[in-house]
C-alpha positions in Angstrom: 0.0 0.0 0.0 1.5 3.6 -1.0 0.5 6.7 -0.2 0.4 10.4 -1.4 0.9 13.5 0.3 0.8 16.8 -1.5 1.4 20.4 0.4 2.5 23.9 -0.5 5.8 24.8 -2.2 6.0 27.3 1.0 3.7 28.5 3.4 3.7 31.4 5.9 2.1 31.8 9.2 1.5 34.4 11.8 0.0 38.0 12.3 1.0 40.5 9.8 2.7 37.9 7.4 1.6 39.3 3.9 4.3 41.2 4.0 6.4 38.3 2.6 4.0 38.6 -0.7 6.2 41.1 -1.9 9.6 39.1 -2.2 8.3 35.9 -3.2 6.5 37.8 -6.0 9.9 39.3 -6.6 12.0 36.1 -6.4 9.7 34.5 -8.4 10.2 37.4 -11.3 6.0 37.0 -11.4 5.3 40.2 -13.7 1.2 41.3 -13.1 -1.2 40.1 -10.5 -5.1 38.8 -11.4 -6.3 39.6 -7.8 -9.3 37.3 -7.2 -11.7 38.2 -4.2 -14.5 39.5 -4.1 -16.6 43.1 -4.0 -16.7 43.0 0.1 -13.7 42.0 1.0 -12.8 45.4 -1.2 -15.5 47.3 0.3 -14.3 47.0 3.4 -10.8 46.9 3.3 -9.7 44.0 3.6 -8.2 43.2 0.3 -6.7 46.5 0.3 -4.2 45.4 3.0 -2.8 43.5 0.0 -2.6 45.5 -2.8 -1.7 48.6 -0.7 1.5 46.4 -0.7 1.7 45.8 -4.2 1.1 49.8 -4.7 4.0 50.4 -2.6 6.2 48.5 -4.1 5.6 49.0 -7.1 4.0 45.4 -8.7 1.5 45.9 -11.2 -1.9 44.0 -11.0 -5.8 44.0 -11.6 -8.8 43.2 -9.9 -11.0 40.0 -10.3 -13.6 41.1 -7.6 -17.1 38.9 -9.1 -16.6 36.2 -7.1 -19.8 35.1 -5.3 -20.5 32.5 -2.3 -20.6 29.4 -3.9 -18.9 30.1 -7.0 -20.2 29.6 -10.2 -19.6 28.2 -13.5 -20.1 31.9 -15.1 -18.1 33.4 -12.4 -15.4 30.7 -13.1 -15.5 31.6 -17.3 -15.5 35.3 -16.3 -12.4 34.9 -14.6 -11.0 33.3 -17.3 -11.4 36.0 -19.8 -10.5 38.4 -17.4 -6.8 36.8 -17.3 -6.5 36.5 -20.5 -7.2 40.1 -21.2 -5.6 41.3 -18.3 -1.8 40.1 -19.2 -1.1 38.5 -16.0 1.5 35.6 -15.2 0.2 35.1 -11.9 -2.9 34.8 -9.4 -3.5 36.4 -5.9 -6.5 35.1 -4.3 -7.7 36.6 -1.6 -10.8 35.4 0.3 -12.4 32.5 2.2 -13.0 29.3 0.0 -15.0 30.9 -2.7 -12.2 33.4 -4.2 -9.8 30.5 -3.9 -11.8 27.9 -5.5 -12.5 30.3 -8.0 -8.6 31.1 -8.7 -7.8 27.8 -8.8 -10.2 27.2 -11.5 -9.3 30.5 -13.8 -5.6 29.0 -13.2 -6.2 25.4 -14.3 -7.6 26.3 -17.4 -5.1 28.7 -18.2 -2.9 26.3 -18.4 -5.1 23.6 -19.5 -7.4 24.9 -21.8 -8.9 21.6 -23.1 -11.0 21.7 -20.3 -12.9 24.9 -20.7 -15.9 23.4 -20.0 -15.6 24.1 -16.5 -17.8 20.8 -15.7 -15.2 18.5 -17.3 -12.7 19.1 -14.1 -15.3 17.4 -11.9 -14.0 14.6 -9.8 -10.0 13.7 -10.7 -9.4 15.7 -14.0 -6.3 14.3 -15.9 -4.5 17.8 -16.8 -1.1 17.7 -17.7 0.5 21.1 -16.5 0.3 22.4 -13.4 -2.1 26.0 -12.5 -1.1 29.9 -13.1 1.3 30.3 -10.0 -1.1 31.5 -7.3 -0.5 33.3 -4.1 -3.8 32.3 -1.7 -4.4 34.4 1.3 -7.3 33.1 2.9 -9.6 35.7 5.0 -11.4 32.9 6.8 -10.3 30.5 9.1 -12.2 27.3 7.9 -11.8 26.1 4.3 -7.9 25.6 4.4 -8.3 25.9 0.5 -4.8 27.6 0.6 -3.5 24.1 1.0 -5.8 21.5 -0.7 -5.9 20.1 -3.6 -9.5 20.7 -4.4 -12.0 23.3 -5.4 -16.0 22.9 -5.5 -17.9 24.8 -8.3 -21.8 25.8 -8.3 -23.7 24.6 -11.4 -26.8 26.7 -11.1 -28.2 25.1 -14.3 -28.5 21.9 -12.8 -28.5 22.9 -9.0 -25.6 21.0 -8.2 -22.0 21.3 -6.9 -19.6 19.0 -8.0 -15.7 19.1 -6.6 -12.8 19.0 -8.7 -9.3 17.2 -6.9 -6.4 17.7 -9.0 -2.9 17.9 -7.6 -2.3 20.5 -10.3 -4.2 23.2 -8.3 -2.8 23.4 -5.4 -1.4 27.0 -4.5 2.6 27.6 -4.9 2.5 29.9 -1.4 0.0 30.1 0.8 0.1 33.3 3.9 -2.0 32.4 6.6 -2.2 35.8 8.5 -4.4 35.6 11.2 -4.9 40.0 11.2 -6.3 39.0 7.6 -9.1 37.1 9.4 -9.7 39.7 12.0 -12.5 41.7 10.6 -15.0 38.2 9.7 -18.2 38.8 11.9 -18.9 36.5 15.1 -20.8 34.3 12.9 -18.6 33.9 10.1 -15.9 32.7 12.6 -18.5 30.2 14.3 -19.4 28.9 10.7 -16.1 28.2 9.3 -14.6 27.0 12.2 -16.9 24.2 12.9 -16.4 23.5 8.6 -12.5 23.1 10.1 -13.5 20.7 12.4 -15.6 19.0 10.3 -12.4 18.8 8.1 -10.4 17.3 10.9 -13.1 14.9 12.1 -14.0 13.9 8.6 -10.4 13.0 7.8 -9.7 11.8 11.0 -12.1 8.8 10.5 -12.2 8.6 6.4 -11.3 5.4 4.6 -8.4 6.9 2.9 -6.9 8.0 6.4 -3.1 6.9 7.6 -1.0 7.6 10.6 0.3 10.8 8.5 -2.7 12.3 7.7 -4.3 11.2 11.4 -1.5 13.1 13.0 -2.7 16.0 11.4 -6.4 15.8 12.1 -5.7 15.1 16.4 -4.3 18.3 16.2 -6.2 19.7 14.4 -9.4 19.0 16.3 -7.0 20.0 19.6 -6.0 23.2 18.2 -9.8 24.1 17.1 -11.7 22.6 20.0 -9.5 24.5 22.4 -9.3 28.1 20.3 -12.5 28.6 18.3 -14.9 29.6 21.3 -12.6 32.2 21.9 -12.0 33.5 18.5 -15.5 33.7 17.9 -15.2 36.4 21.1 -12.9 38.3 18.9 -9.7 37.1 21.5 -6.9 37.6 19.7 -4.6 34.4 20.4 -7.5 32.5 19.9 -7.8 33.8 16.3 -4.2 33.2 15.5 -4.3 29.5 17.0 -8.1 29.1 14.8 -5.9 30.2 11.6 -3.2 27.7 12.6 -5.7 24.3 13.3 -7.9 25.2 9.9 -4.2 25.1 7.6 -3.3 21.4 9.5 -6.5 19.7 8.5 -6.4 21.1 5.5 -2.6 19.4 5.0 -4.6 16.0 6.2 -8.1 16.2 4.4 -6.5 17.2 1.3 -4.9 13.9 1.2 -7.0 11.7 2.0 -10.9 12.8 1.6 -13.6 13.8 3.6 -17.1 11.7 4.0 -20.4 12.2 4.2 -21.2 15.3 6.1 -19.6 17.3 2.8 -21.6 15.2 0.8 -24.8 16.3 1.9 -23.4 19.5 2.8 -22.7 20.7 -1.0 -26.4 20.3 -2.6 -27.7 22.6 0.0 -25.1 25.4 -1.2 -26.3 24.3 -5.1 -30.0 24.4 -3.9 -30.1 27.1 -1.4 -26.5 29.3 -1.6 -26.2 27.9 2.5 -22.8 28.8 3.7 -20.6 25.9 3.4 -19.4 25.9 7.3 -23.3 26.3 8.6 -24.2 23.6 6.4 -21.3 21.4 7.5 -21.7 22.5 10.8 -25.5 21.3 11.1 -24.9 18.5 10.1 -21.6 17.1 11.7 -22.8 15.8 14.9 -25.8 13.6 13.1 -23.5 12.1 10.7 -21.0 11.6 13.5 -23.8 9.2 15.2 -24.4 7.6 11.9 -21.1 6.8 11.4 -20.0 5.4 15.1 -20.3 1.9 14.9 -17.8 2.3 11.9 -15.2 4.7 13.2 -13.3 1.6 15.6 -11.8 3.6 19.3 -11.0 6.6 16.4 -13.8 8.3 18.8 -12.2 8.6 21.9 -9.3 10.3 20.4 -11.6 12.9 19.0 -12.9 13.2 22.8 -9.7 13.8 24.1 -8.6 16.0 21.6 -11.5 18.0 22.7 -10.2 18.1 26.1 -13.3 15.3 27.0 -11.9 14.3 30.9 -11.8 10.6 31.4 -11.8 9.4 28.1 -9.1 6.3 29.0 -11.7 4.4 31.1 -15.0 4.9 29.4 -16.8 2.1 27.1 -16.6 2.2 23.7 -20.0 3.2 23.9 -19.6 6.2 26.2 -16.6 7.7 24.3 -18.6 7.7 21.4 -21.4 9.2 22.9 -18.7 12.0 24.3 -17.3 12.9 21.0 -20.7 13.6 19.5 -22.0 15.1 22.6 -18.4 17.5 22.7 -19.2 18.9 19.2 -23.0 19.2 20.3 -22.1 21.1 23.1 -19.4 23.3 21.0 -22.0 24.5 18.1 -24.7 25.6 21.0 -21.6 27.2 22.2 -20.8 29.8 18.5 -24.3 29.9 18.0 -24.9 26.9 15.5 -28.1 26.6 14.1 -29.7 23.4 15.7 -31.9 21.7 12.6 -32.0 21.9 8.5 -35.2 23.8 8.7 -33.5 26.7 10.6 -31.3 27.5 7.9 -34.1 27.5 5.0 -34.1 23.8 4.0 -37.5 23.0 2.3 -38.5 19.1 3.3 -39.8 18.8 -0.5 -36.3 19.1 -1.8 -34.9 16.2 0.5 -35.4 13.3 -2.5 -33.7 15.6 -4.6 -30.9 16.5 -2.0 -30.3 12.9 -1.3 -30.1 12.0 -4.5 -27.0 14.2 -5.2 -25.4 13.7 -1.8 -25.7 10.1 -2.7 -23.8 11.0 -5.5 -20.6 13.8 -4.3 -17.3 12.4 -4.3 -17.0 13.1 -0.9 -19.6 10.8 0.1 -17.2 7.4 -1.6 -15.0 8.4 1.8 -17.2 7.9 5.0 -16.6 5.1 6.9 -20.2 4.1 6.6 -21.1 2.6 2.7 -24.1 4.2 2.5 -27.0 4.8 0.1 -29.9 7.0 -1.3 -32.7 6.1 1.2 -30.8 6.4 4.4 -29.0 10.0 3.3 -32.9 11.1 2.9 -34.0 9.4 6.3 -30.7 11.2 7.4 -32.1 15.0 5.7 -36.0 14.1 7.2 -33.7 13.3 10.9 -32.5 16.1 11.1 -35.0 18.6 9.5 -36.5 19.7 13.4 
């Protein structure tokens, strides 16, 4: 048995680390920025803090700023015309995990152009050259899309998402600067921080997962279990450790897959632009019960990574139980909507939703096989 792992040519971390944009675009003799973000993070200034350091140092570039939540198709060919016009040799993306989803779509086909059609990069895409350098600078301490090799693109036609995994995509540098964060509103912080952890627990118990990748996700779910309550708060440390724990189970997840709470997280993005992390979050705790009398003693680590006390002697039973009841306890504690319905989901639409959850390539992942009727009893479950 071999396995892969794939990361960053070079990351940075800490407060006020965009300031290393400048020489690696320098070093790297990159001649004109397509800035990707999008028309808020502009607005209020948060972008800005980048290209005020492109201004002063003189590096030319222009603005992509159409990117919407849940990127699109359109917003993915837009982008690609955009470069092409623009004369750039190089992508800054600048955002949560729509920009850089979107930037790594523009820079695959780019490079690639064969696949245009944005919906023939679904699932593993065979390109043959590697993205438009990018620079990813995420805003939002959840997706950890600065270091994975996957993207997830909206098609509105056909209400669906589909995700694209293709080791060509993956960001040259990533700057994980937690003053870049700083701004997101409480809830924004809640949201994508439980979509971390969902990350980290989802890769943690995955079929594809290996002592590597677990190392990652324990931490991960340590560093995010301990910080996020805080960060939500606005506490500063606990935002820098919250930028730190999203990045590591990105390196893990990225690896080796997710399950099924993303897979019945993306249709209700397609079907009713939800949030990613609010959808993920929702869900995380059911699907953890679904899932536990597949996940082995992988349970009682995730309770003592986060900080459950007595984890050693319980039952198998009871650890389980305090894993599920820790991330329970967690999203009443940020504010996490409790049920589907809360969040707009119409009970009409759950054939359809299951249907296409049934049918993400997250869903191949989960340590439960599952199938089309139990992810709809799952949807109806958890509805109220």
């Amino acid at each position: 048995m071999s396995y892969r792992m794939i990361l960053n040519e070079t990351s940075y971390f800490g407060a006020g680390s965009i300031v290393h944009i400048v020489d690696e675009v320098k070093k790297r003799g990159f001649k004109k920025a397509l800035v990707v973000t999008d028309k808020d993070l502009i607005k209020f200034n948060v972008a800005t803090k980048v290209t005020k350091l492109l201004d002063d140092n003189g590096l030319s570039y222009q603005i992509f700023d159409d990117v919407i939540p849940n990127p699109t198709i359109g917003v993915v060919q837009k982008g690609v015309e955009i470069f092409k016009q623009s004369g750039a040799d190089y992508l800054i993306a600048i955002g949560g995990g729509s920009p850089q989803d979107t930037a790594k779509a523009i820079g695959i086909i780019i490079n690639n152009p064969e696949y245009s059609d944005v919906r023939s990069l679904e699932g593993v895409a065979p390109t043959k050259k590697p993205a438009v350098p990018t620079i990813a600078i995420p805003t939002t301490a959840g997706t950890a899309a600065e270091v994975t090799i996957n993207y997830v693109i909206t098609d509105e036609e056909k209400k669906r998402k589909f995700v694209c995994v293709d080791p060509h995509d993956i960001p040259a540098v990533a700057i994980i600067d937690s003053d870049m964060m700083a701004s997101m509103p409480a809830s924004l912080k809640a949201a994508t921080g439980v979509d971390a952890l969902t990350h980290a627990i989802e890769g943690y118990i995955t079929k594809g997962a290996w002592e590597l990748s677990d190392m990652f996700h324990l931490k991960a779910i340590e560093i995010i279990s301990r910080s996020l309550r805080d960060s939500v708060k606005g506490v500063e440390k606990g935002g820098e450790e919250m930028a730190l724990g999203q990045y590591i189970a990105g390196m893990g997840f990225s690896n080796v897959g997710l399950g099924l709470v993303h897979g019945m997280a993306h249709p209700l993005g397609a079907f009713y632009s939800t949030p990613h992390g609010v959808a993920n979050a929702v869900l995380l705790p059911h699907i953890m019960a679904y899932n536990a009398d597949f996940t082995a003693d992988k349970f009682r680590d995730i309770a003592k990574a986060m900080g459950v006390v007595g984890t050693e002697s319980m039952s198998i039973e009871k650890a389980r139980q305090a894993a599920i009841d820790a991330v329970k306890q967690l999203n009443q504690d940020v504010g996490i909507p409790a049920n589907l319905k809360a969040i707009g989901v119409k009970r009409e639409d759950i054939p359809a939703l299951a249907k296409a959850a049934f049918d993400d390539v997250c869903t191949g992942g989960n340590p439960r096989d599952t199938n089309v009727s139990e992810i709809e009893q799952l949807y109806h479950a958890i509805y109220e």
